[in-house]
N, CA, C and O atoms as a DFTB+ gen file, in Angstrom:
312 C
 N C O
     1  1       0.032     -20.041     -54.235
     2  2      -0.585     -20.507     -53.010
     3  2       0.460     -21.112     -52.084
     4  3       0.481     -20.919     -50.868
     5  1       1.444     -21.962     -52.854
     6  2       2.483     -22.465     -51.978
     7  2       3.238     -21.614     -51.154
     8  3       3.687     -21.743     -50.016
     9  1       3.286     -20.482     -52.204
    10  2       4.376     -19.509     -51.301
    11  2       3.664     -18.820     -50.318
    12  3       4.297     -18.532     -49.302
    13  1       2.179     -18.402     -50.407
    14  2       1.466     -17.782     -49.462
    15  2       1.506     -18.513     -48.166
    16  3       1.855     -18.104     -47.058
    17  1       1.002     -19.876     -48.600
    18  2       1.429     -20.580     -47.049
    19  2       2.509     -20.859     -46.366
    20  3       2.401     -20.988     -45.146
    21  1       3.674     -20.998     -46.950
    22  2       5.145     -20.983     -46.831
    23  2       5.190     -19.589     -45.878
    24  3       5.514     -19.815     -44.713
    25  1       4.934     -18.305     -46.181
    26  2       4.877     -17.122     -45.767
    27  2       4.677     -16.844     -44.603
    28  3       5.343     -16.195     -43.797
    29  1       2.921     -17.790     -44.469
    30  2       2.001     -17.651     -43.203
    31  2       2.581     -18.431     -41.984
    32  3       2.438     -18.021     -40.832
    33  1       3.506     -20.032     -42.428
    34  2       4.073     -20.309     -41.567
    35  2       4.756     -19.711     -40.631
    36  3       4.612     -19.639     -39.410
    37  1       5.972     -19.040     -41.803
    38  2       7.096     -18.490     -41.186
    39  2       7.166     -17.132     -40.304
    40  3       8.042     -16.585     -39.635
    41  1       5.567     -16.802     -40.688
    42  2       5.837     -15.500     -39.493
    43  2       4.775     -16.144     -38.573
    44  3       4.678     -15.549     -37.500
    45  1       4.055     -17.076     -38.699
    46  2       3.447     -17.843     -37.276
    47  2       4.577     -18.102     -36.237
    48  3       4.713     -17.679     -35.089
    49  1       5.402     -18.991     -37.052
    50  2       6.781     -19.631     -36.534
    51  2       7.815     -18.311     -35.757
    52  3       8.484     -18.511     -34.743
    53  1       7.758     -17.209     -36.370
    54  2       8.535     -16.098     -35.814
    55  2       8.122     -15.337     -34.611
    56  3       8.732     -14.884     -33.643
    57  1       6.537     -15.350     -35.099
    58  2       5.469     -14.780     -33.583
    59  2       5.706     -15.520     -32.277
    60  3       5.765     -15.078     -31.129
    61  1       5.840     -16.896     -32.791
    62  2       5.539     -17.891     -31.639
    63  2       7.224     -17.536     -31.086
    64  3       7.289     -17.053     -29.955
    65  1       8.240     -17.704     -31.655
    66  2       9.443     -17.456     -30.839
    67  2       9.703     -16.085     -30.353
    68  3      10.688     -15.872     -29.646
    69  1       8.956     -15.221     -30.657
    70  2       9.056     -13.756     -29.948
    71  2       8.680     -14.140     -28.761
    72  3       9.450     -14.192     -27.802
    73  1       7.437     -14.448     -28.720
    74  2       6.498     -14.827     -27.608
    75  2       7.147     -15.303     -26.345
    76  3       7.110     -14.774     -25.234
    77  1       7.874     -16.629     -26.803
    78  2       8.812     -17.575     -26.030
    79  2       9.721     -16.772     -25.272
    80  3       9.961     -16.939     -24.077
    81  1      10.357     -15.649     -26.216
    82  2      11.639     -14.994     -25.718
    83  2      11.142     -13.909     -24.748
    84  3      11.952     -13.313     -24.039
    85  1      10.057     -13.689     -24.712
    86  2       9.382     -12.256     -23.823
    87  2       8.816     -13.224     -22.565
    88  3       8.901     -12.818     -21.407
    89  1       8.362     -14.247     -22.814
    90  2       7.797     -14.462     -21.571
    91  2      10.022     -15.462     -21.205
    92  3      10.473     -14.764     -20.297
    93  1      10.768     -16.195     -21.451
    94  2      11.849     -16.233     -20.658
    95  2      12.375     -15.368     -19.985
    96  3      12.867     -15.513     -18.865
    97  1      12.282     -13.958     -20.910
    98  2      12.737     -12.768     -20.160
    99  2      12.128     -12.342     -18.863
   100  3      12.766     -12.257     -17.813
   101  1      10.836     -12.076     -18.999
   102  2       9.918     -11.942     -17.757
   103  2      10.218     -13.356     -16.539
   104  3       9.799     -13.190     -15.394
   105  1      10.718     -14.265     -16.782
   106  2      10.498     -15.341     -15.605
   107  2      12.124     -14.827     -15.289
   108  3      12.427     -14.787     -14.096
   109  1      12.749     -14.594     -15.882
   110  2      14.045     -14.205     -15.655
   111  2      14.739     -13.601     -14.681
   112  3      15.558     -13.759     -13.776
   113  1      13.513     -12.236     -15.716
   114  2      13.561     -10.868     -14.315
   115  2      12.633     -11.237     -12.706
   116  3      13.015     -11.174     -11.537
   117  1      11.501     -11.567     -13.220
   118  2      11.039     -12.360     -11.784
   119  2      12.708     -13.322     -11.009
   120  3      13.564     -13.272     -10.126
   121  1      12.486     -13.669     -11.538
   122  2      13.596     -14.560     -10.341
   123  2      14.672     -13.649     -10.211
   124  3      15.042     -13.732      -9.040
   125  1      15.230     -12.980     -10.703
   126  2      16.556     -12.171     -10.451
   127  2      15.880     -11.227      -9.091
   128  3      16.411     -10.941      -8.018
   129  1      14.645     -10.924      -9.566
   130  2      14.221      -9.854      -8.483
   131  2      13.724     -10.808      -6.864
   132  3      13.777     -10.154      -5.822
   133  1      13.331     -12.107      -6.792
   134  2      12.909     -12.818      -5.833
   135  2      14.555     -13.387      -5.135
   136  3      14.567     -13.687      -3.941
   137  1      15.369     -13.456      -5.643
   138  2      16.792     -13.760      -5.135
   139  2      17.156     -12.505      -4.466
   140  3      17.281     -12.345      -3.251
   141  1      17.349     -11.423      -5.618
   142  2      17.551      -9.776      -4.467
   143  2      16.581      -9.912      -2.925
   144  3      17.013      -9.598      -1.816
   145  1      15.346     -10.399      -3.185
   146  2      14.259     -10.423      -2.080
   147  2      15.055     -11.006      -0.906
   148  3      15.576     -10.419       0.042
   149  1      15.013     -12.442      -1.240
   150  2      15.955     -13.546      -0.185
   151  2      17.082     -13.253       0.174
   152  3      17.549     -13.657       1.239
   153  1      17.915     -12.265      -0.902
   154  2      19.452     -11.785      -0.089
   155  2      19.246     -10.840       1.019
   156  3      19.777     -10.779       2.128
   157  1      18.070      -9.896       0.277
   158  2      18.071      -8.896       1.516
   159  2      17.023      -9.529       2.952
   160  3      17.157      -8.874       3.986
   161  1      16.291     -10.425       2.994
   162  2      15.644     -10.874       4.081
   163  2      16.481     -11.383       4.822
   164  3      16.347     -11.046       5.999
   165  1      17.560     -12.282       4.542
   166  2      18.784     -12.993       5.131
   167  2      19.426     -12.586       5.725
   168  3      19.633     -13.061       6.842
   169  1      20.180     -11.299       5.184
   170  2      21.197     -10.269       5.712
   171  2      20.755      -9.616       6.478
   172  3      21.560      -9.180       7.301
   173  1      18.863      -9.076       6.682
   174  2      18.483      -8.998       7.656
   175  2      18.399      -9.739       8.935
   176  3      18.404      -9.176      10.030
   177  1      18.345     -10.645       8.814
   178  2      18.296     -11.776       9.897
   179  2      19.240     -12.106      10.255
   180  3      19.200     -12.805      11.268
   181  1      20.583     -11.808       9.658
   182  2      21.843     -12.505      10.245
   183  2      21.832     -10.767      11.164
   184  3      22.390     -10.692      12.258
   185  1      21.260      -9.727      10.644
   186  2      21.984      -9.090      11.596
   187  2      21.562      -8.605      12.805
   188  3      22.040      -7.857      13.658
   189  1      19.928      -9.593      12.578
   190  2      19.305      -9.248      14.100
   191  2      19.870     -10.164      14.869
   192  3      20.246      -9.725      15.956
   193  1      20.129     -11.711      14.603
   194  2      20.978     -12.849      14.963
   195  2      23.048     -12.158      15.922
   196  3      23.734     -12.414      16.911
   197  1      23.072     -11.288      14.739
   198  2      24.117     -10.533      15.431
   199  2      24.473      -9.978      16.298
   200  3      25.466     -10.222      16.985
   201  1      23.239      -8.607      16.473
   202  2      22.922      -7.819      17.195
   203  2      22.552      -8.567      18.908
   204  3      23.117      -8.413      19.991
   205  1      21.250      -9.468      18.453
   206  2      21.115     -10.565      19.863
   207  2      22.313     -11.337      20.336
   208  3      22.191     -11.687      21.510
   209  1      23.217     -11.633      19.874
   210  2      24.595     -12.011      20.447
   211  2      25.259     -10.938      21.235
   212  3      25.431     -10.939      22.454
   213  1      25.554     -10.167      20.517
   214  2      26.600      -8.645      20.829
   215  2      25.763      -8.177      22.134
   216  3      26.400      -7.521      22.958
   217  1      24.328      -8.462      22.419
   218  2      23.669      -7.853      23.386
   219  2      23.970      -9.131      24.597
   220  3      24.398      -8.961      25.738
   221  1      23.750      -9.889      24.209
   222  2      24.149     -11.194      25.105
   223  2      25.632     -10.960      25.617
   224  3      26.053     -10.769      26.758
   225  1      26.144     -11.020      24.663
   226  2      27.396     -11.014      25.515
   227  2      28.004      -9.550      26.112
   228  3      29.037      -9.634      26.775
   229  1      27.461      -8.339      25.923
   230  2      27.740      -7.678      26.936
   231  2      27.332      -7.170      28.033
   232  3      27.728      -6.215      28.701
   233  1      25.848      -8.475      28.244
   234  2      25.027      -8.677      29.557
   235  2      25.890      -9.638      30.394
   236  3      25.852      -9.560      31.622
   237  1      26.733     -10.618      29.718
   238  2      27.421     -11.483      30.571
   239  2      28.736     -11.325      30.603
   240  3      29.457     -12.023      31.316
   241  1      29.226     -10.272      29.733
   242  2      30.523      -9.619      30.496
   243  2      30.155      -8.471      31.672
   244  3      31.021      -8.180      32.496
   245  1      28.972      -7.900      31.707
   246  2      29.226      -6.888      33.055
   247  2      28.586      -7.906      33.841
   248  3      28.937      -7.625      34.987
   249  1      27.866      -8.903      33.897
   250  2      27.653      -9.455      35.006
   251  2      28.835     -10.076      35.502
   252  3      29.067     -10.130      36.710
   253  1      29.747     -10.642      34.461
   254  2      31.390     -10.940      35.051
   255  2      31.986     -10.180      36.208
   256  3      32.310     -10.568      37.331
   257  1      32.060      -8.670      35.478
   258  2      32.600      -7.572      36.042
   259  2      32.204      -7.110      37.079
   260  3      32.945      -6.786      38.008
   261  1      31.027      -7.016      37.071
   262  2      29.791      -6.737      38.958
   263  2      29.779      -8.044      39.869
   264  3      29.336      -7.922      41.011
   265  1      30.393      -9.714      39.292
   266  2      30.447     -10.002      40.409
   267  2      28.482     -10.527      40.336
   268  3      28.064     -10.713      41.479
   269  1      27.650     -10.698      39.499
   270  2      26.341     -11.137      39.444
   271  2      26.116     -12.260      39.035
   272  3      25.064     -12.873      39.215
   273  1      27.202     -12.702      38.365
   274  2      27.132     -13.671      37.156
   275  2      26.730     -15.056      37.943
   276  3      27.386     -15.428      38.916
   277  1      25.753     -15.689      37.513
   278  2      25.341     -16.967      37.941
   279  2      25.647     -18.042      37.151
   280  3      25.099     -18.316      36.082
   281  1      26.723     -18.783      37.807
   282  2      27.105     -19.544      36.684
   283  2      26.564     -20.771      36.138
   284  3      26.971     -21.385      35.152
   285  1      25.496     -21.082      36.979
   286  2      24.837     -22.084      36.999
   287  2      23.210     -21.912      36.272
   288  3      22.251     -22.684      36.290
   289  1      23.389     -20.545      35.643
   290  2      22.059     -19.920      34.509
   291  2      21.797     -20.049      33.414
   292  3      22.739     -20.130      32.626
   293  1      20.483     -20.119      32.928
   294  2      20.523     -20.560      31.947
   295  2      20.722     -19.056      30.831
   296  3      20.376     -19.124      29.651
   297  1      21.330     -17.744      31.447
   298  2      21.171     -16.791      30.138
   299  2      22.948     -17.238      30.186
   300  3      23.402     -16.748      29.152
   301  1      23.812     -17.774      30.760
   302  2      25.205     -18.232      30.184
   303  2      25.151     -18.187      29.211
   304  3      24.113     -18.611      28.704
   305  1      26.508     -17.506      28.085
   306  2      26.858     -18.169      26.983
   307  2      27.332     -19.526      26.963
   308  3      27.854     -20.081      27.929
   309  1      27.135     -20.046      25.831
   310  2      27.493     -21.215      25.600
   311  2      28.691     -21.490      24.760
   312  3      29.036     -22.651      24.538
């Protein structure tokens, strides 16, 4: 009887740490995959952030160049 329960422990005890190790894995991969998420939303945004600069400033270099440029406006770079 001793050893039967000795037995029953040890693969309770073994189930329960499978368990543990499948669900760490799963929170794991969740987060590895929610960081990929946030890198790529970011890098999106820096490059609309980019793009709206690069457009800015070659609205206020041809207004340089034509002689339009108001310098006293508020689309000036800063």
């Amino acid at each position: 009887m001793k050893k039967l329960s000795l037995l029953l422990l040890a693969a309770v005890f073994s189930l329960s740490i499978y368990s543990c190790r499948e669900t760490t894995e799963e929170k794991t991969e969740d987060a590895v995959e929610e960081i990929g998420n946030d890198i790529e939303n970011t890098a999106e945004e820096a490059g609309q952030e980019i793009e709206e600069a690069a457009d800015s400033a070659e609205t206020e270099i041809e207004e340089e160049i034509d002689g339009t440029d108001d310098m006293n406006a508020d689309d000036d770079m800063q």
